[in-house]
C-alpha positions as CSV (number, residue, x, y, z in Angstrom):
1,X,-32.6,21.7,62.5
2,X,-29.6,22.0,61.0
3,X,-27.8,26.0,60.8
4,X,-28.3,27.1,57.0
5,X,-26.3,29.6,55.0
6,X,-29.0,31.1,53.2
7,X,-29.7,34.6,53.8
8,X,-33.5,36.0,55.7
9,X,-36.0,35.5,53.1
10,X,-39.1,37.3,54.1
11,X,-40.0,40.7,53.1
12,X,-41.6,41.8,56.1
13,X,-40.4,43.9,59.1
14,X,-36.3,42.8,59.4
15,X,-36.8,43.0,63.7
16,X,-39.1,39.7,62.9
17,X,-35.9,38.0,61.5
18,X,-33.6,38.7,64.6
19,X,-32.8,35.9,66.7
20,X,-30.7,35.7,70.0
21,X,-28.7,38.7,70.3
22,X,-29.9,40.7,66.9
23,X,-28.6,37.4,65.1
24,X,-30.6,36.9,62.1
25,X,-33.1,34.2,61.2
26,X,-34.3,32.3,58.1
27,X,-37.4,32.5,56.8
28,X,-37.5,29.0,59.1
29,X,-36.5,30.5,62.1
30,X,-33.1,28.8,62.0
31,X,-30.7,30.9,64.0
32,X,-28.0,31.8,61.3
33,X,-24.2,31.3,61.7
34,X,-21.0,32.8,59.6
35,X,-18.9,30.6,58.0
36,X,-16.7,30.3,60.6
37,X,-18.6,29.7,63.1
38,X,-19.8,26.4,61.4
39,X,-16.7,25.4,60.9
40,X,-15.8,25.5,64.7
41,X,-19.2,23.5,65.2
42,X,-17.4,21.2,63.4
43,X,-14.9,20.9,64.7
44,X,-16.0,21.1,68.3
45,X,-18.1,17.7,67.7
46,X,-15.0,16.2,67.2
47,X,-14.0,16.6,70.5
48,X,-17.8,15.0,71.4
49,X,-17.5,12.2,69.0
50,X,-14.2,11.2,67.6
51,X,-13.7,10.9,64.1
52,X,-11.9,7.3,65.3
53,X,-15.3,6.6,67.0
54,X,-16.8,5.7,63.6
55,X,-14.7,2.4,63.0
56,X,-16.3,0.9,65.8
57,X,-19.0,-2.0,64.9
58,X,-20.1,-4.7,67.7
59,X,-23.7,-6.0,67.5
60,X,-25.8,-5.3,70.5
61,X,-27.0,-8.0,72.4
62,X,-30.6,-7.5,72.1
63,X,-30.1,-7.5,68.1
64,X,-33.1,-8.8,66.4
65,X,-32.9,-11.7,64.5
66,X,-32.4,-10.9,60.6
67,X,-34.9,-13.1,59.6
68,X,-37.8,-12.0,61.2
69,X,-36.9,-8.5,60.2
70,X,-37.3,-9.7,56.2
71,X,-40.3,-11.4,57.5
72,X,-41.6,-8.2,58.8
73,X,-41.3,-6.5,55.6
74,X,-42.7,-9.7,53.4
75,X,-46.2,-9.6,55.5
76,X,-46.6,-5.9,53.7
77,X,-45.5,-7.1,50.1
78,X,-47.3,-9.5,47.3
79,X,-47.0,-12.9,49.0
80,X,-46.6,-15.0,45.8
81,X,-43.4,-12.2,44.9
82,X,-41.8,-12.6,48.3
83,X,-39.9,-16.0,47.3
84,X,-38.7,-13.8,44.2
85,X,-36.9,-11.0,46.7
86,X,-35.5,-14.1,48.8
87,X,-34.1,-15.9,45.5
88,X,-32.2,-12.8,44.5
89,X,-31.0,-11.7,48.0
90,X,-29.1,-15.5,48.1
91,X,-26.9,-14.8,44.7
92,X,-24.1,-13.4,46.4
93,X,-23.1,-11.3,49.8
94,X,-23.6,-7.8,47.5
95,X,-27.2,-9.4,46.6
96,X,-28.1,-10.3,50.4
97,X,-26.9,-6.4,51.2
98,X,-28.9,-4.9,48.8
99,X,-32.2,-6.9,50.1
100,X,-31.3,-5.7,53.5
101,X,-31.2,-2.0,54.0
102,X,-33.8,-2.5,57.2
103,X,-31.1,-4.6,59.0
104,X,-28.6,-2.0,58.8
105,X,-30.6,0.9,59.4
106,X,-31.1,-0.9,62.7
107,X,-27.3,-1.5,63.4
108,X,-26.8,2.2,62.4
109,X,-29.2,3.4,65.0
110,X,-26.7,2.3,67.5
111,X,-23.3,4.0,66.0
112,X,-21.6,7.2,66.8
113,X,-23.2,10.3,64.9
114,X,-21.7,13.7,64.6
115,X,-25.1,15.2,64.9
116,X,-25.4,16.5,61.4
117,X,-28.5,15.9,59.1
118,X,-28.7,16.0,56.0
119,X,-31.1,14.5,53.2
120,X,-30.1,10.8,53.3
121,X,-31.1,8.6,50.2
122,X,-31.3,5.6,53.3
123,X,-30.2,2.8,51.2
124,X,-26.9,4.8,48.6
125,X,-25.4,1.2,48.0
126,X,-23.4,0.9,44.4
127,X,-26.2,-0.3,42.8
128,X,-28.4,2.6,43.5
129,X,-26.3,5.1,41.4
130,X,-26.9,5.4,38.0
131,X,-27.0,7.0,34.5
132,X,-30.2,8.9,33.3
133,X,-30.9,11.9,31.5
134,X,-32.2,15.2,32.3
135,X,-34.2,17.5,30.9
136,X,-32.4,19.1,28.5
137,X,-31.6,15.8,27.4
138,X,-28.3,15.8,29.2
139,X,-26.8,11.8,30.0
140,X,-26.2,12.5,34.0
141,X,-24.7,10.2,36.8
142,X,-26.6,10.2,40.1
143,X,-28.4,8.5,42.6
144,X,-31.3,6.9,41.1
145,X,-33.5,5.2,43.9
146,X,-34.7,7.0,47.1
147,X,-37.3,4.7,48.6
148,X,-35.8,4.7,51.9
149,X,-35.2,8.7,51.3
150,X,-35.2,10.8,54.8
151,X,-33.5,13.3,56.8
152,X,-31.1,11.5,58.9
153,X,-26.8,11.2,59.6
154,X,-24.9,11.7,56.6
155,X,-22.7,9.0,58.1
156,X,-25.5,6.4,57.9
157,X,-25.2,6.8,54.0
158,X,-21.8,7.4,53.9
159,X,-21.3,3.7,55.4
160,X,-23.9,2.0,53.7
161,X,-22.0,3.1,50.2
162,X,-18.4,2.2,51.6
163,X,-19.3,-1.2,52.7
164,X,-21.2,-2.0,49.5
165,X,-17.9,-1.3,47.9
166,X,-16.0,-3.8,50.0
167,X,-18.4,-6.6,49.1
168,X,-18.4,-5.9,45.5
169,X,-14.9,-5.8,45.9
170,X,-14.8,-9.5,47.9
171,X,-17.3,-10.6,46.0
172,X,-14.8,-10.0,42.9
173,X,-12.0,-11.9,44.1
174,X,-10.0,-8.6,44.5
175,X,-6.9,-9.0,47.0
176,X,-7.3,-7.3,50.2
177,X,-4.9,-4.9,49.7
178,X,-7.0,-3.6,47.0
179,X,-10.6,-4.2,48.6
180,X,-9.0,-1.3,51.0
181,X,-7.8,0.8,48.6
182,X,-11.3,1.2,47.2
183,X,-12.8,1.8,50.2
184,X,-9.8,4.2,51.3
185,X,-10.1,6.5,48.3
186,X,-14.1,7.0,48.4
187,X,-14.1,8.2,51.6
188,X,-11.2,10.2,50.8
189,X,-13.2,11.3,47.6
190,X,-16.2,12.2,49.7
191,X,-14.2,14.2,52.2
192,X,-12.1,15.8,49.4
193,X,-15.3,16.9,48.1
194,X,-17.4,17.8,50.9
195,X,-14.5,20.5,51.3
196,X,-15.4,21.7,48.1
197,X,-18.4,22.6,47.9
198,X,-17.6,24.0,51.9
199,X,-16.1,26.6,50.2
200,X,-18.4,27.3,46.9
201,X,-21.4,29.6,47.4
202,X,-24.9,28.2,47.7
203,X,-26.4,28.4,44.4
204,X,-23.5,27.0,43.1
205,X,-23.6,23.6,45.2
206,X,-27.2,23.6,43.9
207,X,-26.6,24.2,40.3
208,X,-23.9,21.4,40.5
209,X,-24.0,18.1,38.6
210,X,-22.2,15.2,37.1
211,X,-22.5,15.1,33.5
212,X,-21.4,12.1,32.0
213,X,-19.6,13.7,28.8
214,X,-17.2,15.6,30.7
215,X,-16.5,12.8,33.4
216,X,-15.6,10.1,30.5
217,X,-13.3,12.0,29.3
218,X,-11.8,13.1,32.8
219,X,-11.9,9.4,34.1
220,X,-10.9,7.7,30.5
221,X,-7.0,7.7,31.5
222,X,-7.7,5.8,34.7
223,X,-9.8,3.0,33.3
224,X,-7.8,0.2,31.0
225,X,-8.7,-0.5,27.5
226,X,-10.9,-3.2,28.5
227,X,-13.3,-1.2,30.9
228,X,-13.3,1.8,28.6
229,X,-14.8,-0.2,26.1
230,X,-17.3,-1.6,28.2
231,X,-18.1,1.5,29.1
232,X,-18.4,3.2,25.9
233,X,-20.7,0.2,25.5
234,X,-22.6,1.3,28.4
235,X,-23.1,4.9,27.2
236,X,-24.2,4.2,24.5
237,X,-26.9,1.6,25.6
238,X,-27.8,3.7,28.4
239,X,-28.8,6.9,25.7
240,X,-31.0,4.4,23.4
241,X,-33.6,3.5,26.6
242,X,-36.3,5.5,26.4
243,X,-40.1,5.2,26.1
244,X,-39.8,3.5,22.6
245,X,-37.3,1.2,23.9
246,X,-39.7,0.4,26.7
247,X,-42.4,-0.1,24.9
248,X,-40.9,-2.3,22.3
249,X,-39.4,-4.4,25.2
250,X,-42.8,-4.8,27.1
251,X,-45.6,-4.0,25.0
252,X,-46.6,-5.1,21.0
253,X,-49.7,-4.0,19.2
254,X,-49.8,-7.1,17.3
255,X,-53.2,-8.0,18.1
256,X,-54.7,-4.9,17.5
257,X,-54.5,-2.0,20.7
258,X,-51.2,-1.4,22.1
259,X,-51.0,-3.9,24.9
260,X,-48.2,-4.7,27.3
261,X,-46.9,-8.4,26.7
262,X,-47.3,-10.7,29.9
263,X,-44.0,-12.4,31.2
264,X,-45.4,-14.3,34.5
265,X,-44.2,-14.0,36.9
266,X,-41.9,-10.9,36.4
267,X,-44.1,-8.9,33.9
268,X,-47.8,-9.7,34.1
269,X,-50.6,-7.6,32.2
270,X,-53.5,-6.5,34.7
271,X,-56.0,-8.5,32.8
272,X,-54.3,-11.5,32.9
273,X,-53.6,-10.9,36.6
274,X,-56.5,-9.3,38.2
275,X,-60.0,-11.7,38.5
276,X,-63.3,-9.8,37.2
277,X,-64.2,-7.8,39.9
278,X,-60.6,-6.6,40.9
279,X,-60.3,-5.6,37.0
280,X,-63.7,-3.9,36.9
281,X,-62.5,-1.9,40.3
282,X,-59.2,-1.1,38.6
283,X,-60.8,0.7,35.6
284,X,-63.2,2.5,37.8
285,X,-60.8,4.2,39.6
286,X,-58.4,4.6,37.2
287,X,-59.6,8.1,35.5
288,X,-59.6,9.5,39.2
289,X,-56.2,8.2,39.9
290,X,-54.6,9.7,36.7
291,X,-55.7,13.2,37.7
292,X,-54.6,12.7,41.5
293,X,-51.0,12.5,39.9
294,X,-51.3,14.8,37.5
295,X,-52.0,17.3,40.3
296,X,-48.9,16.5,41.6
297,X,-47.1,17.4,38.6
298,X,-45.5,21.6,37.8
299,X,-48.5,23.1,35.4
300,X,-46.3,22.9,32.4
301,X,-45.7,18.9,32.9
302,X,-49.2,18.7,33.6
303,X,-50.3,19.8,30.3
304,X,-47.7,18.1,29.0
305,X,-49.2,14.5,30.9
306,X,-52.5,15.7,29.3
307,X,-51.5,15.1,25.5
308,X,-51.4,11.1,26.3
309,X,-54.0,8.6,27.1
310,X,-53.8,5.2,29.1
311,X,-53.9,2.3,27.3
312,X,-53.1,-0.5,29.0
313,X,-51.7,-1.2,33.0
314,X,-49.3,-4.4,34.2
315,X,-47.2,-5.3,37.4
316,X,-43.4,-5.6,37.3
317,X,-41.3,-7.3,39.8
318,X,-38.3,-4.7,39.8
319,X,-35.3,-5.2,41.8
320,X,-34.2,-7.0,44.6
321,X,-35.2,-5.2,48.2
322,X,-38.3,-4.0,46.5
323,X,-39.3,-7.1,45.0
324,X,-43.3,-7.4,46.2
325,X,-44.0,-4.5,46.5
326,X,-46.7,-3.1,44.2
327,X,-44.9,-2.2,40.9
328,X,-46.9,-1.2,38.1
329,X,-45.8,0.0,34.6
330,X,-48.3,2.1,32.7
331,X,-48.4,2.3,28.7
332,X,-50.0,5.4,27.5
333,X,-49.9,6.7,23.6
334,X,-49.4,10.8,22.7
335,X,-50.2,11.4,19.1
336,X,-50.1,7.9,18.0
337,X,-48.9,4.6,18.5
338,X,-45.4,5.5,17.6
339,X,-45.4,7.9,20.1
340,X,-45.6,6.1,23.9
341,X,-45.3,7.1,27.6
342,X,-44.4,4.3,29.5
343,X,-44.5,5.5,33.4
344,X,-43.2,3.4,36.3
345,X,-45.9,3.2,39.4
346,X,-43.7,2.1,42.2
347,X,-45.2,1.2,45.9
348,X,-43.6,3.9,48.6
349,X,-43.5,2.3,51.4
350,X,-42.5,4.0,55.4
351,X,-38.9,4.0,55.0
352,X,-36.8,1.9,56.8
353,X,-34.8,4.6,58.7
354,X,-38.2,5.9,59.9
355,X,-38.0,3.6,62.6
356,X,-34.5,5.3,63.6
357,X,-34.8,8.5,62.4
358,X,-38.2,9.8,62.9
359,X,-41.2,9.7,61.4
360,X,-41.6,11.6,58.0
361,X,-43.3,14.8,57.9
362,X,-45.3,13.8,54.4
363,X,-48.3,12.1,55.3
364,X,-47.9,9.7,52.0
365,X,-45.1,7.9,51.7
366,X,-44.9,8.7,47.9
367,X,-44.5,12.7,48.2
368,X,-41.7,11.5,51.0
369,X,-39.5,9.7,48.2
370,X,-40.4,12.4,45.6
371,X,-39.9,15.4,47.7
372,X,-36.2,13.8,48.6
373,X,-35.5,12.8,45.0
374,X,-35.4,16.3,43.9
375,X,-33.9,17.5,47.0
376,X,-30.9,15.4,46.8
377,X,-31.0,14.8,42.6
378,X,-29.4,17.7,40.7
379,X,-32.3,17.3,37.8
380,X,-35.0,14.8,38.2
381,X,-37.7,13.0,35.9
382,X,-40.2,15.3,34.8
383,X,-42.8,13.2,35.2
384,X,-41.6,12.4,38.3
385,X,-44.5,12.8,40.9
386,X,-46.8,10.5,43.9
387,X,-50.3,8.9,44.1
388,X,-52.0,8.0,47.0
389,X,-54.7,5.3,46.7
390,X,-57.2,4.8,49.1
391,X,-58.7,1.9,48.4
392,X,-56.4,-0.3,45.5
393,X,-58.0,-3.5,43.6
394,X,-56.8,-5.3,47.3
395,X,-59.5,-3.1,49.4
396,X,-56.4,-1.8,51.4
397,X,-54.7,2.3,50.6
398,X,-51.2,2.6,48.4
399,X,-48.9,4.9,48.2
400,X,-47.0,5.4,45.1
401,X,-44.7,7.4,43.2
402,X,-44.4,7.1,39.6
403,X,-41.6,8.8,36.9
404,X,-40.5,7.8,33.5
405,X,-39.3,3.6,33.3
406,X,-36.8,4.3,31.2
407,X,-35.4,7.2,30.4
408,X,-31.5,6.9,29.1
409,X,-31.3,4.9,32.3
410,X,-28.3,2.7,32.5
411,X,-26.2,1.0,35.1
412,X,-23.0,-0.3,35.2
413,X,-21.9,-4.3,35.8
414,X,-20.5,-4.1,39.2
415,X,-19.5,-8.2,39.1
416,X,-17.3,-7.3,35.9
417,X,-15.3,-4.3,37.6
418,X,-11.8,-5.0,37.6
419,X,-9.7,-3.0,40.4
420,X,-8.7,0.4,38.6
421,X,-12.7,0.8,37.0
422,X,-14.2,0.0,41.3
423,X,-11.9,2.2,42.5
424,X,-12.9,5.5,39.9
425,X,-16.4,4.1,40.2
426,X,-16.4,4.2,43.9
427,X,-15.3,7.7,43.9
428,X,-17.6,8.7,41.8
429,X,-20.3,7.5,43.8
430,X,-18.8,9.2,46.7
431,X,-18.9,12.7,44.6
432,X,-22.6,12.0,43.8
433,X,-23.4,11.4,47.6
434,X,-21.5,14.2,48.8
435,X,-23.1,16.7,46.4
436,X,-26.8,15.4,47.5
437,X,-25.4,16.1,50.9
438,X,-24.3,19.4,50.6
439,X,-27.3,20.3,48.8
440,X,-29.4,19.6,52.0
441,X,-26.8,19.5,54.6
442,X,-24.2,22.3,56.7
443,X,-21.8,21.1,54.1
444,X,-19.4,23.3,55.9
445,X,-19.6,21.5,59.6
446,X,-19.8,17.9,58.0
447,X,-16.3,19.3,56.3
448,X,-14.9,20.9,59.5
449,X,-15.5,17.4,60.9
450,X,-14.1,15.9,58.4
451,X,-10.8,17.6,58.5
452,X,-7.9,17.0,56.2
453,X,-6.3,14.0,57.4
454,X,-7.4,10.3,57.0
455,X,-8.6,9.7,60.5
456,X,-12.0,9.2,59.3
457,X,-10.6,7.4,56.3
458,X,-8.8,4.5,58.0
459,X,-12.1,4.5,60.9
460,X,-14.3,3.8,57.7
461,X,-12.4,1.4,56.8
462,X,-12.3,-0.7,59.7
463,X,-16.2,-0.4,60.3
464,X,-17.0,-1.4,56.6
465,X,-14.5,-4.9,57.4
466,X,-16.6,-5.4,60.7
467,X,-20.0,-4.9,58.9
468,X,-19.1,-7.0,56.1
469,X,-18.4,-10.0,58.4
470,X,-21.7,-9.3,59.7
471,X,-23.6,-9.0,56.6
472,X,-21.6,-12.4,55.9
473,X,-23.4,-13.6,58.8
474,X,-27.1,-12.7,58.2
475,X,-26.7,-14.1,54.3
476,X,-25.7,-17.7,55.8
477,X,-28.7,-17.2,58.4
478,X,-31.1,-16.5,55.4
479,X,-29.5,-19.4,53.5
480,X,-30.0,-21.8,56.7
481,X,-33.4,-20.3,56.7
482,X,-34.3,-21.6,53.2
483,X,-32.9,-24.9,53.8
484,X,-34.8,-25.3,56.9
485,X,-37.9,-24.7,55.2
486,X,-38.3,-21.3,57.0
487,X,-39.2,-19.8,54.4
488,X,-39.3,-20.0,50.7
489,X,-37.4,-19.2,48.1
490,X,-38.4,-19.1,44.2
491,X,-36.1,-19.3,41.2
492,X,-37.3,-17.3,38.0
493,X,-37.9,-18.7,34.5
C-alpha cells in the first residue's frame, strides 16, 4: 500500500496507532512517513529504475496475437454488435487504439514501474476526457470514462495518454517536429503539476478541479481564432445536453406514452428487441432492479431517484471499445412529461488491467468503476451508482453501472485539432490525470521521481514513437483479419 499523508484517524487508545519505532499509523495501518522522507523514496527508486528506463518498448516474444485478444473480449459481448466495435476500430490508427486498451495493458505488464500506485482510470486516452457538469451546475473538464478503472502504475496511464496524443497527432498530418512537441509538453505538464500539488496540503489536492470558465479564458491566448471559435462552439453545445436534450434526441411521445424511438442497430427500444418471454422477464425484474440501485445511491439522491418513474427501457451501442457490451438507456418521467430522467445502464465488465494488476477488491464489477470514478473525478454524476443482475433477460448475471446520459456532456473533435489547440489540449489532459493521481496516489514520491529535468520527458517520448509503430502494426493485423474473412466487420446505416 502506498505511504499516505493523512494524519491517525481513530479515536481510540493513540499506542494502537504506533507502528515501528513509535511511528504512527493510519487508521489503515499504513506506516506514516514526513514529507521528506517520501521524497527520498522517490528519489531512491530512481536509482532502482531509471527514469531513462521508461523509453524502452520491445515486444516480448511470447506476445499474444492481437487478434485473438479482441476475440477474447467479443465471446463476452452481444454477438450481432461485435462487427460494430471492429468497423469503428478500422477508421484510423487513433480508432484501432481506442478499441484496444486490453493489448496494451498487456505490453505494459512487461515495462519498468517505479513502484507507485495510484488510482489508474486504465484506459486515459484523449478521447476519454471530457466536459460535464457538476453539481452545482458548474461546466467541468475531466476524465469521463473509467471502465477499466483500478489501482495500478501511474506510468501505465501516463503512457497510454501520451501515445494517444502522438497518433492523433500522425493521424492529423502534423510534422514530426510537432507530433513531439505535443507529446514533450504533456509530460512536462503532468510533471510540472504533479510538483504542485506535492507541495499543497491534502484537502486542498482533493478540493481541486478544472473548471471550464476559468481555463477558457486562461488558454484563449494560446488557441487561434479559428479553434476558439470552435471551441466557444463546443461550450456552448456541451451546456444545452441534458436530460431534455436526450430525451428529445431518443425518445417522442407522439404516439401516446413517452417511448424511446428505435434506430436499429445503434438505438433499439426493448420491445422491439427482446422476443415475448425475454420482455415478460425484463418487466418482472425490473421493479427489483430499480431499488437495487437506488440503494446504491447517498439517501438524499435516493429520494431524489424516488420522484421519477420508468417508462420505457432500450439498448445503445456507445463507443468504440465498448461496443457490445450491454448498454441500456432508461427514460423515466418526474412530474410530467416535460420533466425526464434519462439514465445510462452501462455493462462493467473485469477490467482489463485486472489481468496485470490484480484482481479488484469489489465483488461487482460496477461498484469497481463507480467507486474509482469518484475517487479519481473531482465531482461526479449524482446519480452516478451500480446494479448487479443476477440473472438478465439472457439467463446469465450483469454488472452495471448507471449515471446521467447526458449531462452538459461534451467532447472535443480531436481529427480537427490544428497544432497550437493539441498541444494546450494535451496538457490539459495531463493536468486532469495528474490531479486524479494525486488524489489517490504519494503525489509527493511520484514527484520526487519525477524530478525537474526532462529525463522522463524525452524517455516518454521515445516509448510513445515505439508503441505507436506497434499499434500501427496490430491495426494492419486487424485489417488483414477482415479481409481474410477472420472475422467480420459491419458498417452502420
Amino acid at each position: 500500500m502506498v505511504p499516505s499523508d493523512d494524519p491517525p484517524q481513530t479515536a481510540g487508545d493513540e499506542a494502537a496507532l504506533r507502528g515501528v519505532a513509535g511511528r504512527p499509523l493510519n487508521a489503515s495501518g499504513t506506516l506514516r512517513l514526513s514529507p521528506s522522507e517520501r521524497a527520498e523514496l522517490g528519489k531512491q527508486m530512481r536509482r532502482a529504475v531509471p527514469r531513462s528506463s521508461h523509453g524502452v518498448f520491445t515486444p516480448t516474444r511470447d506476445r499474444l496475437d492481437p487478434i485473438e485478444l479482441l476475440e477474447r473480449q467479443a465471446r463476452l459481448r452481444v454477438p450481432e454488435l461485435v462487427p460494430i466495435r471492429y468497423a469503428r476500430m478500422t477508421v484510423s490508427p487513433f480508432t484501432f487504439y481506442r478499441g484496444a486498451a486490453l493489448l496494451m495493458a498487456s505490453d505494459l505488464a512487461d515495462t519498468p514501474t517505479s513502484g507507485f500506485q495510484v488510482q489508474c482510470c486504465g484506459d486515459a486516452h484523449l478521447s476519454n476526457f471530457g466536459l460535464f457538469a457538476s453539481p452545482e451546475r458548474r461546466l467541468i473538464f475531466d476524465i469521463n470514462d473509467f471502465d477499466e478503472t483500478l489501482p495500478g502504475p501511474w506510468e501505465w496511464d501516463l503512457k497510454r495518454l501520451v501515445v494517444s496524443l502522438l497518433l492523433a497527432a500522425r493521424d492529423n498530418g502534423f510534422l514530426v517536429e510537432d507530433q513531439e512537441q505535443v507529446v514533450l509538453e504533456a509530460s512536462k505538464e503532468y510533471r510540472a503539476w504533479m510538483g504542485r500539488f506535492a507541495r499543497m496540503g491534502t484537502l486542498d489536492v482533493w478540493y481541486s478541479r478544472i473548471e471550464m470558465e476559468p481555463l477558457f479564458e486562461d488558454i484563449r491566448v494560446q488557441l487561434g481564432s479559428r479553434m476558439l471559435r470552435r471551441l466557444e462552439r463546443r461550450i456552448e453545445k456541451s451546456v444545452a445536453r441534458d436530460s431534455k436534450h436526450a430525451f428529445a434526441r431518443f425518445a417522442s411521445h407522439a404516439v401516446g406514452d413517452p417511448r424511446i424511438v428505435s434506430e436499429p442497430p445503434l438505438v433499439v427500444r426493448a420491445r422491439d428487441l427482446l422476443d415475448d418471454t425475454q420482455y415478460q422477464r425484463l418487466e418482472t425484474i425490473l421493479g427489483r432492479l430499480l431499488t437495487d440501485y437506488a440503494g446504491t445511491l447517498p439517501h438524499d439522491i435516493r429520494e431524489l431517484f424516488d420522484q421519477y418513474h420508468l417508462v420505457d427501457v432500450g439498448r445503445k451501442v456507445v463507443g468504440v471499445g465498448s461496443v457490445g457490451t450491454h448498454a441500456w438507456i432508461a427514460l423515466m418521467i418526474g412530474r410530467d412529461e416535460d420533466d425526464p430522467l434519462v439514465l445510462q445502464v452501462k455493462e462493467a465488465m473485469p477490467s482489463v488491467l485486472e489481468e496485470f494488476a490484480g484482481d479488484s477488491e469489489y465483488v461487482t464489477a460496477g461498484e469497481r468503476v463507480v467507486a474509482g470514478q469518484r475517487s479519481m473525478q473531482a465531482s461526479s454524476d449524482i446519480f452516478l451508482g451500480w446494479l448487479h443482475v443476477v440473472e438478465g433477460i439472457d439467463g446469465a448475471p450483469h454488472d452495471y453501472y448507471v449515471r446521467q446520459l447526458r449531462d452538459w456532456k461534451g467532447s472535443v473533435r480531436i481529427e480537427a485539432m490544428d497544432e497550437s489547440a493539441m498541444a494546450v489540449y494535451g496538457k490539459v489532459c495531463a493536468q486532469t490525470l495528474a490531479r486524479a493521481h494525486a488524489r489517490t496516489g504519494d503525489r509527493i514520491a511520484i514527484s520526487a521521481y519525477l524530478g525537474r529535468s526532462d529525463v522522463f520527458d524525452r524517455a516518454i517520448l521515445t516509448f510513445s514513437e515505439a508503441y505507436a509503430e506497434q499499434n500501427d502494426r496490430d491495426a494492419a493485423a486487424l485489417h488483414a483479419a477482415i479481409r481474410s474473412g477472420r472475422i467480420t466487420a459491419a458498417t452502420e446505416p
